[in-house]
C-alpha positions in Angstrom: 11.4 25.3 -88.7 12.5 22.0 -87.8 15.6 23.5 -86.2 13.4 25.9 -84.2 11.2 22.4 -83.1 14.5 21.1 -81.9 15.1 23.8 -79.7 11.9 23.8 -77.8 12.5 19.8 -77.8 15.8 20.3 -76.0 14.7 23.3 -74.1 11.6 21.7 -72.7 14.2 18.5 -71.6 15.9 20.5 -70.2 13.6 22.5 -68.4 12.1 19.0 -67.0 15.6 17.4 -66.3 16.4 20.9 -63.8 13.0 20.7 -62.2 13.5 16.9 -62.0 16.7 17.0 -60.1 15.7 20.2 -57.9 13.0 18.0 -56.9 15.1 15.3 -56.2 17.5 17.6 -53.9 14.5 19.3 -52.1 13.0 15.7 -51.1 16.3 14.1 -49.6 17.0 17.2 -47.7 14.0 17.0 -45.9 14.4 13.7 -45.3 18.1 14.1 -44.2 16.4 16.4 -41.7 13.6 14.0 -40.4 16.5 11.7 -40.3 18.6 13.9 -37.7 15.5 13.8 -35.4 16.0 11.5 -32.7 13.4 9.9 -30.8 13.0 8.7 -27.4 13.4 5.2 -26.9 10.7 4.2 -24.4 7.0 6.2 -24.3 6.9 8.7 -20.8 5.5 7.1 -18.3 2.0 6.5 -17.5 0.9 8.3 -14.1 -2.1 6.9 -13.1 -3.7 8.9 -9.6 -6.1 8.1 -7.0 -7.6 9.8 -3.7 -9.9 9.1 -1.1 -10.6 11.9 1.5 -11.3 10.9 5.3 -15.0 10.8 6.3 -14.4 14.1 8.8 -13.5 15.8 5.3 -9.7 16.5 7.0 -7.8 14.4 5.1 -7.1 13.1 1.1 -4.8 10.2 0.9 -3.5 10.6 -2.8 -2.3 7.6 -4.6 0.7 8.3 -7.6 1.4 5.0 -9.8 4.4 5.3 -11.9 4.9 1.7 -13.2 5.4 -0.5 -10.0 5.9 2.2 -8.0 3.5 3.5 -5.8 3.3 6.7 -3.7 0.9 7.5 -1.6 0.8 11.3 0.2 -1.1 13.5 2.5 -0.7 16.2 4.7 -0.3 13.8 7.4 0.8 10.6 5.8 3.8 10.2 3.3 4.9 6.7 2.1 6.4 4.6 -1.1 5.4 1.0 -1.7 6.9 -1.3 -4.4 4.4 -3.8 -6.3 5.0 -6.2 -8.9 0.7 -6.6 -8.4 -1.6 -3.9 -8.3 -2.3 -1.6 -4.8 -6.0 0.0 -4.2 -6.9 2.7 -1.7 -10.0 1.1 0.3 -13.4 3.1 0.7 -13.3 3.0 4.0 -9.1 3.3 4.3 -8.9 6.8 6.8 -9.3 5.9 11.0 -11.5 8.0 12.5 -8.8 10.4 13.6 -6.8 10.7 10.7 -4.1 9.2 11.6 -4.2 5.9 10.0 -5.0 4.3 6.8 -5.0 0.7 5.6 -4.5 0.2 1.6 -4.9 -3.2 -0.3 -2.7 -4.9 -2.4 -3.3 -7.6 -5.1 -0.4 -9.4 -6.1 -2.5 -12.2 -8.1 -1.9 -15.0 -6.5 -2.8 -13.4 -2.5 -4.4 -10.4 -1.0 -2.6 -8.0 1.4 -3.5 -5.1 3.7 -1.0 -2.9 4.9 -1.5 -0.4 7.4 0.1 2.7 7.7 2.4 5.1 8.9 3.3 1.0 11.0 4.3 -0.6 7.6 2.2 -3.5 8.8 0.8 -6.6 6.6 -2.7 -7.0 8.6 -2.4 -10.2 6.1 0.9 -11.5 7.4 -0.2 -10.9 10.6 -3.5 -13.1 10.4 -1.9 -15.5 8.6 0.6 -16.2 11.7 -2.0 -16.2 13.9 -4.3 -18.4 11.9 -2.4 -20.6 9.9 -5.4 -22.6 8.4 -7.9 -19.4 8.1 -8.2 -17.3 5.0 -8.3 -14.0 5.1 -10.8 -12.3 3.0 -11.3 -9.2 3.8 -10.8 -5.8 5.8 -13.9 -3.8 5.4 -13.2 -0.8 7.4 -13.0 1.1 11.1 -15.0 -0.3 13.9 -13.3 3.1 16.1 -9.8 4.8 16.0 -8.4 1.5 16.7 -10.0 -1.5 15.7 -10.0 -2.5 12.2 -12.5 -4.9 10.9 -11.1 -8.4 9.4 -13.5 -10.9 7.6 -12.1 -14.4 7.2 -12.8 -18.4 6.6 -11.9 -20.8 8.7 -12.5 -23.3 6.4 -16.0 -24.3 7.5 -17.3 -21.1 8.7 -17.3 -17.1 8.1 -16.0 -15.2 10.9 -15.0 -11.4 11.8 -12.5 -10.2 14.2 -11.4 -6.5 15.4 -7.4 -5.6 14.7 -6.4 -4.0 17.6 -4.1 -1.8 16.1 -2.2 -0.8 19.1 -1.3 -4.5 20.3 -1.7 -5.8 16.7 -3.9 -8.5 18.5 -7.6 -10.2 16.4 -10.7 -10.0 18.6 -13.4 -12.6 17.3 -16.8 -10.9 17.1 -20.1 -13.1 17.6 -21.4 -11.5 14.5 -19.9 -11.9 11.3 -19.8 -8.2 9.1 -20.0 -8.3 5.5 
């Protein structure tokens, strides 16, 4: 009987020992496989996208973020700008003919309005033409080719018109907010 005890013994050790080491194989192949996945090096990109359609209804001006890279597209307007800051499409950003549209850029440290299909920085602009003002704002369309511009000149709040066609500043007596 002791003999027949010392069968089981080594029969159950051995049992344990082949389950042991099939276990073993089983787990490093599996890793070996997760091991052979590769997997990207940088996350996908975050899209990040924006729209404002024109007041006649005619138009959507679609913003497309990918990173510092901004793309904005219509069926009338196509256009890429490059930003270390952050760009906006306005309310108010579509002319009253659809054919322009301004878009805002904050950089952080200044505020600038571009408008388009000219490639124009409305802030540049104002900034040559009043060296001591600030520009604070553009608020919108005053027609097809006036752009409202809100500013400081230090003392005061004024407004102008942006004549887009002679990229000339008309002060108003009123100041629009």
């Amino acid at each position: 009987m002791g003999k027949q005890i010392s069968k089981i013994l080594i029969l159950t050790i051995m049992i344990t020992s082949i389950g042991a080491i099939a276990l073993y194989i089983k787990d490093f192949q599996s890793s070996k496989v997760l091991a052979d996945v590769s997997l990207p090096s940088s996350p996908a990109p975050i899209i990040i996208t924006t729209s404002m359609i024109s007041p006649d209804g005619n138009a959507t001006l679609t913003m497309t973020q990918n990173k510092n890279i901004y793309i904005f597209s219509s069926d009338k307007l196509n256009f890429t700008k490059v930003s270390s800051g952050k760009f906006s499409i306005p309310f108010n950003t579509w002319s009253i003919d659809d054919k322009h549209v301004f878009i805002r850029e904050d950089t952080g440290s200044i505020i600038n309005f571009y408008l388009e299909p000219q490639d124009l920085n409305i802030t540049q602009k104002f900034s040559e033409k009043f060296p001591t003002y600030t520009l604070q704002d553009v608020t919108g369309w005053a027609s097809a080719i006036y752009l409202i511009v809100n500013a400081n000149t230090g003392t005061k709040d004024v407004s102008y018109w942006f004549d887009i066609t002679t990229n000339n500043f008309i002060p108003l007596a009123t100041r629009f907010n």
